[in-house]
C-alpha positions as CSV (number, residue, x, y, z in Angstrom):
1,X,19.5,-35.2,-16.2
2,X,17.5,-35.1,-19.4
3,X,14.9,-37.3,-21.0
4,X,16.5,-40.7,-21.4
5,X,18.5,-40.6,-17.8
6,X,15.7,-39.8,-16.3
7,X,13.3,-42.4,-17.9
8,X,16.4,-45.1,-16.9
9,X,16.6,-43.8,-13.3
10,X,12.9,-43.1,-12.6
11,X,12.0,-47.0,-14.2
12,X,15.2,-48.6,-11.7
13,X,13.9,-46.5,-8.7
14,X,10.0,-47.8,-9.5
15,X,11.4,-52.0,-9.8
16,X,13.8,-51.0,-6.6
17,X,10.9,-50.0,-5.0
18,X,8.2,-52.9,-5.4
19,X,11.4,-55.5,-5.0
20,X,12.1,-53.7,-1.6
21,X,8.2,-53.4,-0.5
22,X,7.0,-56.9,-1.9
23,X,5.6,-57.8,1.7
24,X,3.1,-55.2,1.4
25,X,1.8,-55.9,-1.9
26,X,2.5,-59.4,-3.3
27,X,0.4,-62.4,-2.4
28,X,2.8,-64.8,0.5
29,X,4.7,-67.2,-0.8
30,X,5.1,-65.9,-4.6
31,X,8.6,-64.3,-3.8
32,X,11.0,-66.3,-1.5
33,X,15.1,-66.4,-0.9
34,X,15.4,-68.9,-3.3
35,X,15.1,-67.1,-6.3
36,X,14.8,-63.7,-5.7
37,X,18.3,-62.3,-4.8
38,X,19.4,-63.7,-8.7
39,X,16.7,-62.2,-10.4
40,X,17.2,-59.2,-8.8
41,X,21.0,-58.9,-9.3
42,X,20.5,-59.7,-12.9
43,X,17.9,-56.9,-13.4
44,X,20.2,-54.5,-11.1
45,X,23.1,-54.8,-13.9
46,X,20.8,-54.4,-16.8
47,X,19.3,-51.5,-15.1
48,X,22.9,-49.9,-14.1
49,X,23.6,-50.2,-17.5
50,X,20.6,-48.6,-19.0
51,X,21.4,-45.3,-16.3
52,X,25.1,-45.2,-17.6
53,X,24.4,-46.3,-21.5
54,X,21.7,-43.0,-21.3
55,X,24.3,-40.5,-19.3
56,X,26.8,-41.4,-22.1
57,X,24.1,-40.8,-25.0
58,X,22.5,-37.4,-23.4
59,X,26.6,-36.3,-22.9
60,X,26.2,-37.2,-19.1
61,X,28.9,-39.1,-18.7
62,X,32.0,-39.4,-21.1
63,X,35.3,-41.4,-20.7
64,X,36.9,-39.5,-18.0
65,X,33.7,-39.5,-15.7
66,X,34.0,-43.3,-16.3
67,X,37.7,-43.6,-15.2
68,X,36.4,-41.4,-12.4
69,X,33.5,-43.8,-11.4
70,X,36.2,-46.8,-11.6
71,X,38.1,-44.8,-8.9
72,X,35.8,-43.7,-6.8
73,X,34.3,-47.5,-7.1
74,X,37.7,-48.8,-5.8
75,X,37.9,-46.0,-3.3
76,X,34.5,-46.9,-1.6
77,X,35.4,-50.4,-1.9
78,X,38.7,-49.8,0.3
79,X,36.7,-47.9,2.1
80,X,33.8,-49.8,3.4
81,X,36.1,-52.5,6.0
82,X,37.4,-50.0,7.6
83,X,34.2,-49.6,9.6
84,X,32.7,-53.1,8.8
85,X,29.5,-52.0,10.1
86,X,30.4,-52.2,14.0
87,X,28.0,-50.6,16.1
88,X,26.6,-49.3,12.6
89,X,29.7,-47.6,11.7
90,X,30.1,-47.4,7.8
91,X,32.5,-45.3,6.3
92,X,31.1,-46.0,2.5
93,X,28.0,-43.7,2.5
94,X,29.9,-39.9,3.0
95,X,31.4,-40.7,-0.4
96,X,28.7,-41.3,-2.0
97,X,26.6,-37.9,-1.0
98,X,29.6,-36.1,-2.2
99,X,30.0,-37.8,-5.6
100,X,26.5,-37.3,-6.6
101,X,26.5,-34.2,-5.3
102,X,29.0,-33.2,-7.3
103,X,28.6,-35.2,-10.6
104,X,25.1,-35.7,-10.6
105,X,22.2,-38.3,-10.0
106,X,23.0,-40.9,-12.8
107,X,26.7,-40.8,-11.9
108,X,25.7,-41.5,-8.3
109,X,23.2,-44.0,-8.6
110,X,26.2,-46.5,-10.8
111,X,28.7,-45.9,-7.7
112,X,26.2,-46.8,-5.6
113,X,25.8,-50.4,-7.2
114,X,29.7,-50.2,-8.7
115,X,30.7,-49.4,-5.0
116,X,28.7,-51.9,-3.0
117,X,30.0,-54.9,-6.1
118,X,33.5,-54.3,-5.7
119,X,33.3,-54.4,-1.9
120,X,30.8,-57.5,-1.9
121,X,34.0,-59.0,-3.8
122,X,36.5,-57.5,-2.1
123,X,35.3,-58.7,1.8
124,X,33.4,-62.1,0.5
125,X,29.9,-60.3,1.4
126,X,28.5,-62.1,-1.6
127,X,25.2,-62.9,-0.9
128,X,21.7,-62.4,-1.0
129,X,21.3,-59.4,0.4
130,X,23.9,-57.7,-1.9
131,X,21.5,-56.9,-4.8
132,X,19.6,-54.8,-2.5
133,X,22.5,-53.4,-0.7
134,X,23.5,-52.0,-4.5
135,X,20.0,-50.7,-4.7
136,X,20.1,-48.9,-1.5
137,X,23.3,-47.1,-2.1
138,X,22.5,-46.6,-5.7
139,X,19.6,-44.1,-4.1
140,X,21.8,-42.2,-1.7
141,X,23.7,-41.8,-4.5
142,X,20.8,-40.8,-7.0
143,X,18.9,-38.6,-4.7
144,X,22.3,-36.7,-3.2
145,X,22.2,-35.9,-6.9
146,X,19.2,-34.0,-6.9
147,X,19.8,-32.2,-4.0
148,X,19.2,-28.3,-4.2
149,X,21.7,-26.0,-5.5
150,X,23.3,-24.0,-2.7
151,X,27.1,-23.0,-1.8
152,X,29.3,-22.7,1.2
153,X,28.2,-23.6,5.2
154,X,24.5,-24.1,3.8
155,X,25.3,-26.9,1.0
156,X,27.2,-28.7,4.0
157,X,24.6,-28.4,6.2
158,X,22.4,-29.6,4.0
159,X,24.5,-32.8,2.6
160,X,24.9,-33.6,6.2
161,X,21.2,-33.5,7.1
162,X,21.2,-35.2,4.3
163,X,23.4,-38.1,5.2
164,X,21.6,-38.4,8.6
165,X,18.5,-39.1,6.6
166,X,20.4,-41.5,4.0
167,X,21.5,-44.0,7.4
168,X,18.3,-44.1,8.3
169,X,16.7,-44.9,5.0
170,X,19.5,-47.5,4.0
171,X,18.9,-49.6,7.1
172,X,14.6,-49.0,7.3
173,X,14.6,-50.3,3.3
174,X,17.3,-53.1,3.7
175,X,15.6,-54.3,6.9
176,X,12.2,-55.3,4.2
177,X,15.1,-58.1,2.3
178,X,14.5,-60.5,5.0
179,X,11.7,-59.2,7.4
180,X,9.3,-61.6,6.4
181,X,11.8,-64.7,7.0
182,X,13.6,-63.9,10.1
183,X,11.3,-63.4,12.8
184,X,8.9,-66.1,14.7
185,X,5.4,-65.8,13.0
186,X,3.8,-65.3,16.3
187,X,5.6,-62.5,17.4
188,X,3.9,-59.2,17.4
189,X,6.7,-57.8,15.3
190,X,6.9,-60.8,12.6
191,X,5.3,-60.8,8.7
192,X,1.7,-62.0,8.7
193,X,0.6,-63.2,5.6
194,X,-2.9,-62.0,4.9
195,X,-2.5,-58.7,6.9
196,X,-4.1,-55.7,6.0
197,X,-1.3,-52.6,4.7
198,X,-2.4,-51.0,8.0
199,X,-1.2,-53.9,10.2
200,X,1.3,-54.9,8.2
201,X,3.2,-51.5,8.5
202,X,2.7,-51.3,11.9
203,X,4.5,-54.3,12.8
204,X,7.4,-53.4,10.5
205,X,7.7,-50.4,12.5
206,X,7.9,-52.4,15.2
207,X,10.4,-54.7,13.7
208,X,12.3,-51.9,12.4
209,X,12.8,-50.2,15.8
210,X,13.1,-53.2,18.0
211,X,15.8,-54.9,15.3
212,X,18.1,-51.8,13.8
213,X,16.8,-48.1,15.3
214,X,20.2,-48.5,17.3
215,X,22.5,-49.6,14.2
216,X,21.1,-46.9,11.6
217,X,21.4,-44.0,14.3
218,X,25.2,-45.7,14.2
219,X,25.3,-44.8,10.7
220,X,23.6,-41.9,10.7
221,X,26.0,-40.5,12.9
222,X,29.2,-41.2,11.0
223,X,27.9,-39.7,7.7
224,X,27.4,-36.5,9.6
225,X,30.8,-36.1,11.6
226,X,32.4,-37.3,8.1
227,X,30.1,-34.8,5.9
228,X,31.1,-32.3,8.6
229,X,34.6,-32.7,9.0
230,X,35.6,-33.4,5.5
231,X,33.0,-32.3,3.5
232,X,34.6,-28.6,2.4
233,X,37.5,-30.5,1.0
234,X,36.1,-33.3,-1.1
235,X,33.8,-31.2,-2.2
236,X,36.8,-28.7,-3.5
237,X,38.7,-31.9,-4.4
238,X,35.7,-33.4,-7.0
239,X,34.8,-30.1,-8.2
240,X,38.5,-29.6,-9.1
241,X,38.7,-32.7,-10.9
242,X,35.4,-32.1,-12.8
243,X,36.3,-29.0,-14.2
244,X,39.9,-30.6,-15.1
245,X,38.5,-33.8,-16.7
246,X,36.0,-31.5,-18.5
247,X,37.1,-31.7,-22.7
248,X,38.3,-28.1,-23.6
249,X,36.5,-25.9,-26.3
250,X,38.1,-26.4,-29.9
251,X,40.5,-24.1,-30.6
252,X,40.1,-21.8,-34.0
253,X,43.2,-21.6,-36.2
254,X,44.0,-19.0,-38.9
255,X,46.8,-18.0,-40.7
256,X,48.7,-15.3,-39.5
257,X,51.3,-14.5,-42.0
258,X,51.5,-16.1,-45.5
259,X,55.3,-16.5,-44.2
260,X,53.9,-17.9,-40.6
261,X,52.2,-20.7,-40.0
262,X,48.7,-21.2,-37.9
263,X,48.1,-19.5,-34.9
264,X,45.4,-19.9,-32.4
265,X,42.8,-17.8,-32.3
266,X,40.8,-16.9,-29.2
């Protein structure tokens, strides 16, 4: 990624981050449900468009990686009911390690939102959760993108420890959207306004565990069978369709014969 990408992604990441850990920060009562999920969908889009707007400038993304993100988008959004989050099954996250791994962070940070909009729309899950559903795949995406560089039975290895770790993170940071409202305030696990950090991330903990330990290890499973079993061949599958979509050099032309016309030339 260079300069302007990475100022687009690193600025989405930072407001992802402070919308997601509010409850640690921000005085009680300044951020509700009310009004929250709305300003944070509107800054989402202005920020996906910022990430794609400076992959197209710095030669990131071109026209074909953009019909490629519109069929991957539709492909996740398929996707996703198949496993409708049952027992934390959720066949939407594989695709999105492989895509980023393969076309790189800025590419897999919009399918992450692009993905997670078209399926919102496609299954009624419009809500207010979906803004930081977008957010939280936008990261797998993003961060699958910036991955080492390695080849063969280590690169799968390491995409599927990978996607172990992306369950896990998806459900511990979409668990913060609606921590503070949903529990009893005189439970042990509940927000308490006025906490110190300390307390307050011990009883998220808590929450977390108690709450959605059992659905993330759900997903965390899946992405690794499917990162295991089908990972050598989407991998060979996007590769092959980068370097097909990739614009060929110009060609030189020079007159072979005054009685010829042009020829290539190299």
């Amino acid at each position: 990624m260079r300069s302007r990408s990475v100022i687009a992604a690193t600025l989405a990441t930072l407001i992802g981050f402070a919308a997601f850990l509010w409850p640690f920060w921000i005085a009680p009562g300044r951020l509700g449900t009310t009004y929250a999920p709305p300003v944070m969908f509107g800054l989402l889009l202005v920020l996906v468009l910022a990430v794609v707007f400076a992959e197209i400038a710095d030669g990131g993304i071109d026209s074909k990686a953009l019909a490629m993100l519109g069929v991957l988008s539709a492909v996740n959004a398929g996707l996703r009911p198949l496993g409708a989050g049952t027992a934390g099954i959720e066949t939407v996250f594989f695709m999105l390690v492989f895509a980023g791994r393969v076309f790189g962070p800025g590419f897999g940070f919009s399918l992450g939102c692009t993905s997670l909009f078209a399926s919102a729309i496609l299954t009624g899950g419009v809500g207010p959760w979906m803004p930081y559903q977008m957010f939280g795949c936008a990261w797998i995406g993003l961060f699958a993108g910036l991955l080492p560089r390695c080849r063969g039975k280590v690169e799968i290895a390491m995409l599927a420890a990978y996607g172990v770790f992306a369950g896990y993170f998806y459900g511990f940071m979409l668990n913060l959207q609606f921590w503070p409202f949903s529990v009893d305030p005189g439970s042990s696990i509940s927000y308490h306004p006025g906490a110190s950090f300390t307390a307050q991330w011990h009883r998220y903990l808590l929450f977390d565990g108690a709450t959605s330990l059992g659905w993330d290890t759900g997903r965390a499973i899946t992405d690794l069978v499917a990162i295991l079993l089908v990972g050598p061949a989407v991998l060979a599958t996007f590769r092959r369709a980068a370097r097909r979509a990739a614009f060929e050099a110009p060609v030189a032309f020079e007159p072979a014969h005054p009685a010829e016309g042009r020829v290539p030339v190299g």
